[in-house]
PyMOL Python script that loads the backbone (N, CA, C, O; Angstrom):
from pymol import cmd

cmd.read_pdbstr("""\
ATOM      1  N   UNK A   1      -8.063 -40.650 -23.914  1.00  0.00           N
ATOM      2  CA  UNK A   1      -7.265 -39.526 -24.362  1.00  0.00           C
ATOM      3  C   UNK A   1      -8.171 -38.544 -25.111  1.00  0.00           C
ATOM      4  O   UNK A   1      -8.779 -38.882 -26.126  1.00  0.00           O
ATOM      5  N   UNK A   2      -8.230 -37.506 -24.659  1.00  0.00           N
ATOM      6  CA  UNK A   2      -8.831 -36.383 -25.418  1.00  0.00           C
ATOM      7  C   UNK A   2      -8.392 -35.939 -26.708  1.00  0.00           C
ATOM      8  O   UNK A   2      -7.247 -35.579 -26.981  1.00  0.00           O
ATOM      9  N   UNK A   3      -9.184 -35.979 -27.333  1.00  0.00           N
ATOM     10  CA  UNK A   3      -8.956 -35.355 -29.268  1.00  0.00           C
ATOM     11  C   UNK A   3      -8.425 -34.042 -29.267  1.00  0.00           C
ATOM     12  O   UNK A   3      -8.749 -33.445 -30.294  1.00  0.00           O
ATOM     13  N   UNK A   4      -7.607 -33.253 -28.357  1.00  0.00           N
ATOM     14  CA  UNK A   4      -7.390 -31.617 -28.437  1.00  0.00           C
ATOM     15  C   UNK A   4      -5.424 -31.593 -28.117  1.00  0.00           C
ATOM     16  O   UNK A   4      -5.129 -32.038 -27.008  1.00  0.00           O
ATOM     17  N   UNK A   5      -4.415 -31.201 -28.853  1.00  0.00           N
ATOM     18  CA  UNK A   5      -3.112 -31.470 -29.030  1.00  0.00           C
ATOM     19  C   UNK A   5      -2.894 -30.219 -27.664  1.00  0.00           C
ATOM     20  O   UNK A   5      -3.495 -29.149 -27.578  1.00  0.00           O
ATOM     21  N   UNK A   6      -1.931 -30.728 -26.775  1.00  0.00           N
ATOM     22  CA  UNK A   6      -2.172 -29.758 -25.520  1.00  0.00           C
ATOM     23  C   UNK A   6      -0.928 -27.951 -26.155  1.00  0.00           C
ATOM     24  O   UNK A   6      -0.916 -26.762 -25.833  1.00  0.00           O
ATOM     25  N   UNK A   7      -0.334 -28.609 -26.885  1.00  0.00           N
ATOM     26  CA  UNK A   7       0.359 -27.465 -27.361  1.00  0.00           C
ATOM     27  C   UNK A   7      -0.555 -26.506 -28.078  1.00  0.00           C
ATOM     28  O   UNK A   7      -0.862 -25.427 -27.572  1.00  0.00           O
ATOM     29  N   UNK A   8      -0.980 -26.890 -29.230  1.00  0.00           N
ATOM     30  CA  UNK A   8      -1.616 -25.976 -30.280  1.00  0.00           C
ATOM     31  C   UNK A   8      -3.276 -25.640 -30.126  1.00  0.00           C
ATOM     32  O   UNK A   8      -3.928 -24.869 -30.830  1.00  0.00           O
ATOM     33  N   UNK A   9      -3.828 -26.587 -28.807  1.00  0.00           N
ATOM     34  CA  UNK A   9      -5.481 -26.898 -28.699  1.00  0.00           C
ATOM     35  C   UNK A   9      -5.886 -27.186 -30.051  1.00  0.00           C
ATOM     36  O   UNK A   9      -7.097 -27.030 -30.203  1.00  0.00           O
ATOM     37  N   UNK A  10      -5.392 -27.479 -30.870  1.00  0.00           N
ATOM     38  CA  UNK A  10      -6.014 -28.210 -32.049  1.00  0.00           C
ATOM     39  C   UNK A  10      -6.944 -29.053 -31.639  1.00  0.00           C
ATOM     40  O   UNK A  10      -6.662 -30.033 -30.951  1.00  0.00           O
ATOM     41  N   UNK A  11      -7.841 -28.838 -31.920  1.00  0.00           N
ATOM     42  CA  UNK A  11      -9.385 -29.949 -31.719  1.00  0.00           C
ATOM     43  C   UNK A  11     -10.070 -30.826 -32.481  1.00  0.00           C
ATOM     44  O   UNK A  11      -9.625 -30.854 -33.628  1.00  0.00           O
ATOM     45  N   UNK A  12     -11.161 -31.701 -32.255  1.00  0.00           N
ATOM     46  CA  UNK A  12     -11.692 -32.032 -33.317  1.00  0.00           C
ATOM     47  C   UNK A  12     -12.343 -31.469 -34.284  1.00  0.00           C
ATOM     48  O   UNK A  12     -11.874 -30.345 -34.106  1.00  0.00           O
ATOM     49  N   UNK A  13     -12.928 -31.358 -35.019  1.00  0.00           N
ATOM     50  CA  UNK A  13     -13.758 -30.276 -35.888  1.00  0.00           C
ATOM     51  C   UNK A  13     -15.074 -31.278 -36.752  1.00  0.00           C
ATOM     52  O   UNK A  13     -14.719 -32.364 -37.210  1.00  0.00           O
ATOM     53  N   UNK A  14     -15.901 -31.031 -36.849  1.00  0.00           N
ATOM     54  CA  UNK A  14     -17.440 -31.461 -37.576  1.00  0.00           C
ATOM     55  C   UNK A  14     -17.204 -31.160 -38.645  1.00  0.00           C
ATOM     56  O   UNK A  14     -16.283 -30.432 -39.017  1.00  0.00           O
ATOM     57  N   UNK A  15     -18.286 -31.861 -39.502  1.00  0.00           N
ATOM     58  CA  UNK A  15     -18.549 -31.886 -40.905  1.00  0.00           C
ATOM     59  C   UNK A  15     -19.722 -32.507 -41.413  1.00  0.00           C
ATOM     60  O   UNK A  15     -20.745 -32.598 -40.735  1.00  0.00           O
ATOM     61  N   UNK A  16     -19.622 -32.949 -42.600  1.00  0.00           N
ATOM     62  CA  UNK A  16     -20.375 -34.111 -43.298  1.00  0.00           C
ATOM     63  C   UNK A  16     -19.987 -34.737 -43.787  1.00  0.00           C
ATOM     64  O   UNK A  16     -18.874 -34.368 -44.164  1.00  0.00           O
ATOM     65  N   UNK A  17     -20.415 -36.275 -44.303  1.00  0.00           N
ATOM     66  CA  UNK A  17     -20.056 -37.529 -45.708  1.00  0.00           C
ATOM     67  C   UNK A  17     -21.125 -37.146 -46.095  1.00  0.00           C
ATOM     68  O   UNK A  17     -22.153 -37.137 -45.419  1.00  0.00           O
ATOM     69  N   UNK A  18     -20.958 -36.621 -47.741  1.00  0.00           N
ATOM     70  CA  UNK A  18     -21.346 -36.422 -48.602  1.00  0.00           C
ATOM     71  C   UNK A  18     -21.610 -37.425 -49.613  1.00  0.00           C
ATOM     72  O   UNK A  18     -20.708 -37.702 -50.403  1.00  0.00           O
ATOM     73  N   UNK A  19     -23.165 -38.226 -49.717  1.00  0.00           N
ATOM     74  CA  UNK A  19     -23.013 -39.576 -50.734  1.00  0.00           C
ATOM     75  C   UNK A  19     -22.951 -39.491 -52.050  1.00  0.00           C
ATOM     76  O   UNK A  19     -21.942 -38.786 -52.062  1.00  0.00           O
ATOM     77  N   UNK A  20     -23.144 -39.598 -52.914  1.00  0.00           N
ATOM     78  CA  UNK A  20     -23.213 -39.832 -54.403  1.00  0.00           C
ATOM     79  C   UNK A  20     -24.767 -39.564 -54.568  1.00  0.00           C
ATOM     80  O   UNK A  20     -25.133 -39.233 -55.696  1.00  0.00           O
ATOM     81  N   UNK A  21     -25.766 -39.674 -53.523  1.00  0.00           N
ATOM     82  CA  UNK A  21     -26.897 -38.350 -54.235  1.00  0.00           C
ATOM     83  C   UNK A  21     -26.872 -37.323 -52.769  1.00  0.00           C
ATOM     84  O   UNK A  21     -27.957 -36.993 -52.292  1.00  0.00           O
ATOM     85  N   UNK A  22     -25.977 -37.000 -52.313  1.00  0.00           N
ATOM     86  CA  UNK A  22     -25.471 -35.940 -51.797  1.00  0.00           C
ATOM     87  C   UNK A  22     -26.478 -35.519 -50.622  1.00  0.00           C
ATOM     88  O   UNK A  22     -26.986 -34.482 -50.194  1.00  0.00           O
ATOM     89  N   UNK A  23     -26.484 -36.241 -50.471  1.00  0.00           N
ATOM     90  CA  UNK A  23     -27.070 -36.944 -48.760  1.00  0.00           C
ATOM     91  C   UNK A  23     -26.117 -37.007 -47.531  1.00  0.00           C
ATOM     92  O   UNK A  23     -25.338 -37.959 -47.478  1.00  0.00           O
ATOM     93  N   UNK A  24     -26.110 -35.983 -46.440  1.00  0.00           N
ATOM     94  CA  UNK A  24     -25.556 -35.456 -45.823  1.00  0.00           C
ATOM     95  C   UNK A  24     -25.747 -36.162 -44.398  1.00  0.00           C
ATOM     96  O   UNK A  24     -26.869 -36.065 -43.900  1.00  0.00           O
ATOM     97  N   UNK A  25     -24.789 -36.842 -43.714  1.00  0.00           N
ATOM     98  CA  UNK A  25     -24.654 -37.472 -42.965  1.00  0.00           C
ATOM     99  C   UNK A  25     -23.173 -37.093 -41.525  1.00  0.00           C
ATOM    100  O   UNK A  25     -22.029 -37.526 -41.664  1.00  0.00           O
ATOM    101  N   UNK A  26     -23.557 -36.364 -40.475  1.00  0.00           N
ATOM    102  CA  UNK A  26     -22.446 -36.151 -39.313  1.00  0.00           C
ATOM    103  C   UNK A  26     -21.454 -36.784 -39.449  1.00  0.00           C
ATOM    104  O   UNK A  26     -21.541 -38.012 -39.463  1.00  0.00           O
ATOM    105  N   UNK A  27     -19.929 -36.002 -39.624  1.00  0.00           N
ATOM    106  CA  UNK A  27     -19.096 -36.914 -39.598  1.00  0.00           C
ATOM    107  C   UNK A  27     -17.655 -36.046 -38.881  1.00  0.00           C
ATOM    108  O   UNK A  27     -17.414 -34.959 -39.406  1.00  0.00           O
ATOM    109  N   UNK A  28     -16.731 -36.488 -37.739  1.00  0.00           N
ATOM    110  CA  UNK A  28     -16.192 -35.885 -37.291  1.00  0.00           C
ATOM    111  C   UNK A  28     -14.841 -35.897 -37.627  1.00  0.00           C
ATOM    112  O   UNK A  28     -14.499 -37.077 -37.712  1.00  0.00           O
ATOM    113  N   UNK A  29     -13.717 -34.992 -37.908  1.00  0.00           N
ATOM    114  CA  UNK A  29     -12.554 -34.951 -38.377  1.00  0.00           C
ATOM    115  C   UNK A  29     -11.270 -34.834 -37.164  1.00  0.00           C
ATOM    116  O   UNK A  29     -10.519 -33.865 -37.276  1.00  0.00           O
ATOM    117  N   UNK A  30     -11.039 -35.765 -36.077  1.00  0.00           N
ATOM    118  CA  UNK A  30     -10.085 -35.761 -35.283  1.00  0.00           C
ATOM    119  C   UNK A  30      -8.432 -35.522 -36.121  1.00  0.00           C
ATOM    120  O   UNK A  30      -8.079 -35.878 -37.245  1.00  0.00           O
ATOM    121  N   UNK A  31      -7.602 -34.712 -34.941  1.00  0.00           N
ATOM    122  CA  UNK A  31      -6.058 -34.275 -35.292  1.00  0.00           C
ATOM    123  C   UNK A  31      -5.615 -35.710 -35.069  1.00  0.00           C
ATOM    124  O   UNK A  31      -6.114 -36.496 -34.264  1.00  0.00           O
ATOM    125  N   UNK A  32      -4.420 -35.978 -36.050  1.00  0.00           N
ATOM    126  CA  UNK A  32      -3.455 -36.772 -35.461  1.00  0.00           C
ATOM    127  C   UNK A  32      -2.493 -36.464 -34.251  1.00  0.00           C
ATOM    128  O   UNK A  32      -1.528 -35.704 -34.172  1.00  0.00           O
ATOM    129  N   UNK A  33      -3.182 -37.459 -33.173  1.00  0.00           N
ATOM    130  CA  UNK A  33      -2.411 -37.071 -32.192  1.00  0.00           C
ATOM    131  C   UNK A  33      -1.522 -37.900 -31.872  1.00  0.00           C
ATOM    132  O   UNK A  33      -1.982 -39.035 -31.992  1.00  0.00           O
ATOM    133  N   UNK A  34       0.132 -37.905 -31.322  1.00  0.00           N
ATOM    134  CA  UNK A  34       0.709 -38.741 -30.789  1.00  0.00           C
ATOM    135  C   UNK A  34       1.385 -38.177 -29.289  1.00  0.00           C
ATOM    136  O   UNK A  34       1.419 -37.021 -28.866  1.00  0.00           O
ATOM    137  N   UNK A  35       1.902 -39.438 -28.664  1.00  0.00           N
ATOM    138  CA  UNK A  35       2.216 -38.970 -27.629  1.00  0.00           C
ATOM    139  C   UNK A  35       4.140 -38.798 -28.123  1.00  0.00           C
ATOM    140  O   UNK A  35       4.873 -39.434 -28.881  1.00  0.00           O
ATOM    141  N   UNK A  36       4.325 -37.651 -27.253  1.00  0.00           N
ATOM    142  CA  UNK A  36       5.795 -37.460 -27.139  1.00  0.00           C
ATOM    143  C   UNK A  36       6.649 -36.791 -26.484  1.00  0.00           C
ATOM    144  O   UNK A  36       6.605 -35.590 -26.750  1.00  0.00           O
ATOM    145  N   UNK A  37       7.347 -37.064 -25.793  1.00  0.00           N
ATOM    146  CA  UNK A  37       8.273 -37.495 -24.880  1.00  0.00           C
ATOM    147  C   UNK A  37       9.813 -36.152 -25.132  1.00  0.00           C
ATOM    148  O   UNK A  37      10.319 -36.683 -26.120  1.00  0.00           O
ATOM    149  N   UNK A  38      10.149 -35.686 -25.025  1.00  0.00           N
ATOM    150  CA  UNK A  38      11.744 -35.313 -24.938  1.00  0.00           C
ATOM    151  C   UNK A  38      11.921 -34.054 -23.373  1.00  0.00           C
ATOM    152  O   UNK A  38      11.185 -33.782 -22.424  1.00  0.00           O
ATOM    153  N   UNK A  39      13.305 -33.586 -23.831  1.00  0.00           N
ATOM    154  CA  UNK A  39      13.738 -33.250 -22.401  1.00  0.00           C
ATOM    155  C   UNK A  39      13.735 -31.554 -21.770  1.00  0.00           C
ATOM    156  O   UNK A  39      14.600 -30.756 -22.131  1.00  0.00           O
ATOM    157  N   UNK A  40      13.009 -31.308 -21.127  1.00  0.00           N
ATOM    158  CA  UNK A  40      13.060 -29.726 -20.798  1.00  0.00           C
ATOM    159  C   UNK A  40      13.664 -29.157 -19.479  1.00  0.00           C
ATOM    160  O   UNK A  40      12.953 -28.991 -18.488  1.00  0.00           O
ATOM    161  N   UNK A  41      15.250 -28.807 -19.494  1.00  0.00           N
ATOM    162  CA  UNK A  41      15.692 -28.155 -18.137  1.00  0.00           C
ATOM    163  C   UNK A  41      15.776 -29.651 -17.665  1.00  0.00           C
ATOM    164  O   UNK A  41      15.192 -29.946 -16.622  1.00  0.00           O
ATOM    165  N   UNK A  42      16.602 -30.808 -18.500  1.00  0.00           N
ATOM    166  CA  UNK A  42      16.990 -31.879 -17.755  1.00  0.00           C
ATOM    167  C   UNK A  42      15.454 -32.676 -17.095  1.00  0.00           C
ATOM    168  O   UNK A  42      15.561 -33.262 -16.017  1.00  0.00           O
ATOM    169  N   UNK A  43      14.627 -32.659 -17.521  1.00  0.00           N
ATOM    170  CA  UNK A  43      13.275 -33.530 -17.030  1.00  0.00           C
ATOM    171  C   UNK A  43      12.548 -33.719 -18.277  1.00  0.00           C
ATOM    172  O   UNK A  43      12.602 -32.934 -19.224  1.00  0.00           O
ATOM    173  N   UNK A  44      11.824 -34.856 -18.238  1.00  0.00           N
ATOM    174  CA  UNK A  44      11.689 -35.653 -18.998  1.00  0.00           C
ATOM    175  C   UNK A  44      10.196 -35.074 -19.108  1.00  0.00           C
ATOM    176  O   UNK A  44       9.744 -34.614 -18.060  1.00  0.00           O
ATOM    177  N   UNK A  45       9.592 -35.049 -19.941  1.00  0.00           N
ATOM    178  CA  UNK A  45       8.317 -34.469 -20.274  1.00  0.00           C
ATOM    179  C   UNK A  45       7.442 -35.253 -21.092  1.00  0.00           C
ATOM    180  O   UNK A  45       8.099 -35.972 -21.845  1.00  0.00           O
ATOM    181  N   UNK A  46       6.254 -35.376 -21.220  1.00  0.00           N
ATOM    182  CA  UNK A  46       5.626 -36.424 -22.388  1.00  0.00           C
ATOM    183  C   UNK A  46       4.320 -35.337 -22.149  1.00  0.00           C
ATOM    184  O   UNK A  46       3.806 -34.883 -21.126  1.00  0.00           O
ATOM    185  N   UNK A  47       3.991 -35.114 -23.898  1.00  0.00           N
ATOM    186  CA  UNK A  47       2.701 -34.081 -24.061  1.00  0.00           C
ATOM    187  C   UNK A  47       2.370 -34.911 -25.231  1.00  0.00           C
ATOM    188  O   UNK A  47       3.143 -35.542 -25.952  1.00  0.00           O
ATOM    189  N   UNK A  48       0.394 -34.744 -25.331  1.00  0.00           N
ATOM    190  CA  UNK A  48      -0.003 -34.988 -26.560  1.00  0.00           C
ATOM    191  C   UNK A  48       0.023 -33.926 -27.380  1.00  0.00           C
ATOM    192  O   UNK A  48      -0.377 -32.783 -27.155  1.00  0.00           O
ATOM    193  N   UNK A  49       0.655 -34.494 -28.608  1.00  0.00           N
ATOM    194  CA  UNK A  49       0.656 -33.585 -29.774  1.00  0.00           C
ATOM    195  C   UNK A  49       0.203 -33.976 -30.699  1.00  0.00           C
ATOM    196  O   UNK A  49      -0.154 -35.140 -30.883  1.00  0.00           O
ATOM    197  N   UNK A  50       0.101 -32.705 -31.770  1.00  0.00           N
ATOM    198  CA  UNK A  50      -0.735 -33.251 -33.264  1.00  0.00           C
ATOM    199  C   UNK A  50       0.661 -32.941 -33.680  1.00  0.00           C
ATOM    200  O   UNK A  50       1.570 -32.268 -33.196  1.00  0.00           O
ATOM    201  N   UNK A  51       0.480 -33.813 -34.962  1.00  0.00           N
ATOM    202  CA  UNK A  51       1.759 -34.154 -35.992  1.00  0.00           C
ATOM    203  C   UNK A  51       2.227 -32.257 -36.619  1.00  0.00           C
ATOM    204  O   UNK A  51       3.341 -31.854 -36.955  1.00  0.00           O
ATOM    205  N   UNK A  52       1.402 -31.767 -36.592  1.00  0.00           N
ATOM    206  CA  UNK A  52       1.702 -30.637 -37.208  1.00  0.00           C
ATOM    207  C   UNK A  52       2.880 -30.007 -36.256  1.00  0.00           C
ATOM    208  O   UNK A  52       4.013 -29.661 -36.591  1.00  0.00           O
ATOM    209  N   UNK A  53       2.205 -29.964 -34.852  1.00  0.00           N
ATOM    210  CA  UNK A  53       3.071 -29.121 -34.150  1.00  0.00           C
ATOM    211  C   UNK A  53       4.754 -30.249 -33.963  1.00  0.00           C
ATOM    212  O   UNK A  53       5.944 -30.033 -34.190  1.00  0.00           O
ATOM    213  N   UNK A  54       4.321 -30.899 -33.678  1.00  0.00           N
ATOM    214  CA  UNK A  54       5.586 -31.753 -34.001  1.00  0.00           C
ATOM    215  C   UNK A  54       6.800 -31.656 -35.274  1.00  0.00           C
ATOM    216  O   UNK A  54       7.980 -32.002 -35.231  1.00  0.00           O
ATOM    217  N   UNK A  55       6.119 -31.130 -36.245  1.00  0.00           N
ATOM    218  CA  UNK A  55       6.964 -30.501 -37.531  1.00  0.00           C
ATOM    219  C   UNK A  55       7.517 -29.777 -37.256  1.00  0.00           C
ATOM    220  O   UNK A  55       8.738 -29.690 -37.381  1.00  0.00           O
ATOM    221  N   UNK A  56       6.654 -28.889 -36.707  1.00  0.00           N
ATOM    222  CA  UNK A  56       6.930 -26.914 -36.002  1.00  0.00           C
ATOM    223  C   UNK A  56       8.270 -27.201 -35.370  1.00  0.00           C
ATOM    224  O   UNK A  56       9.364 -27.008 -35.902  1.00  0.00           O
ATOM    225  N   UNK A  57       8.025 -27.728 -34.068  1.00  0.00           N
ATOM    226  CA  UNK A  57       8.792 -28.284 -33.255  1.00  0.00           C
ATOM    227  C   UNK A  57      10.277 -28.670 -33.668  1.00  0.00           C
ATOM    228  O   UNK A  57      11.284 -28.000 -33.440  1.00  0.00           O
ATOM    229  N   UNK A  58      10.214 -29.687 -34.212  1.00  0.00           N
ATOM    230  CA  UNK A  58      11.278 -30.295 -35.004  1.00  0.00           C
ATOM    231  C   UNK A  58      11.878 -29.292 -36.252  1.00  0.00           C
ATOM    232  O   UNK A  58      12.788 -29.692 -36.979  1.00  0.00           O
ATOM    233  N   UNK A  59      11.404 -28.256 -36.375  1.00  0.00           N
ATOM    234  CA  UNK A  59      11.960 -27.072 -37.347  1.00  0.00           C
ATOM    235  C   UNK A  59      12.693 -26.250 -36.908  1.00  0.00           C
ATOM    236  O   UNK A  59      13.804 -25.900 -37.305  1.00  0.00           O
ATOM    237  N   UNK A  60      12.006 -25.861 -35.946  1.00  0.00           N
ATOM    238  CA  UNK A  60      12.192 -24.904 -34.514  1.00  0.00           C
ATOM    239  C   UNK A  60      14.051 -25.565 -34.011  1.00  0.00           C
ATOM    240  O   UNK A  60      14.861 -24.722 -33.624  1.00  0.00           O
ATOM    241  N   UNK A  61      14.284 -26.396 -34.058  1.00  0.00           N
ATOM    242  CA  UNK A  61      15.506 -27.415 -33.149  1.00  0.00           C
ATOM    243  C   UNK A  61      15.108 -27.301 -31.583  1.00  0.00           C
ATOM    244  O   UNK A  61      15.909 -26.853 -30.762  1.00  0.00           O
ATOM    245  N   UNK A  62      13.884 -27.717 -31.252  1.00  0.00           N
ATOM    246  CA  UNK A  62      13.446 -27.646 -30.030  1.00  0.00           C
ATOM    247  C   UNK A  62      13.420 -28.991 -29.902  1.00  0.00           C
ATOM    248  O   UNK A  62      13.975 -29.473 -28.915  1.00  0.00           O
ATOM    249  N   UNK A  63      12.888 -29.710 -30.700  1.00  0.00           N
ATOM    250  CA  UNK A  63      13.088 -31.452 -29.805  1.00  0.00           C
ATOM    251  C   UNK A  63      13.857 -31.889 -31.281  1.00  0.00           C
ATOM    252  O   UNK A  63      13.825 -31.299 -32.361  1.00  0.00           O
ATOM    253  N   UNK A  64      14.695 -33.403 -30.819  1.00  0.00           N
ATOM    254  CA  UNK A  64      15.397 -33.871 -31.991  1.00  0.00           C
ATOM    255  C   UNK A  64      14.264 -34.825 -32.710  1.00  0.00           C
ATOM    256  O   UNK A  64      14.524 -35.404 -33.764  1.00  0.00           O
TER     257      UNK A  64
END
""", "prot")
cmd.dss("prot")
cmd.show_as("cartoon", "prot")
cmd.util.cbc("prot")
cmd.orient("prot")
């Protein structure tokens, strides 16, 4: 499964771990993604999403 939410393309994003003498080490920050499922025009649909858009979503009264 790819790290990118197909609604929002939310992606992974780079960084660093920063140690305690601040020694800088690659470190990557993946979205929470889940899979989910509800109904569009009577058909059943399943998209990966990140939790965010899923809020949206669920604000929106687009999925229950």
């Amino acid at each position: 499964m790819a790290a990118r939410c197909e609604l929002t393309g939310k992606g992974k994003q780079f960084g660093h771990n920063v140690s305690f003498s601040l020694r800088r080490t690659n470190r990557v920050f993946k979205p929470n993604l889940q899979k989910k499922t509800f109904e569009v025009d009577g058909q059943k649909v399943t998209m990966v999403l990140c939790t965010q858009a899923i809020r949206t979503l669920k604000k929106k009264k687009i999925i229950a």
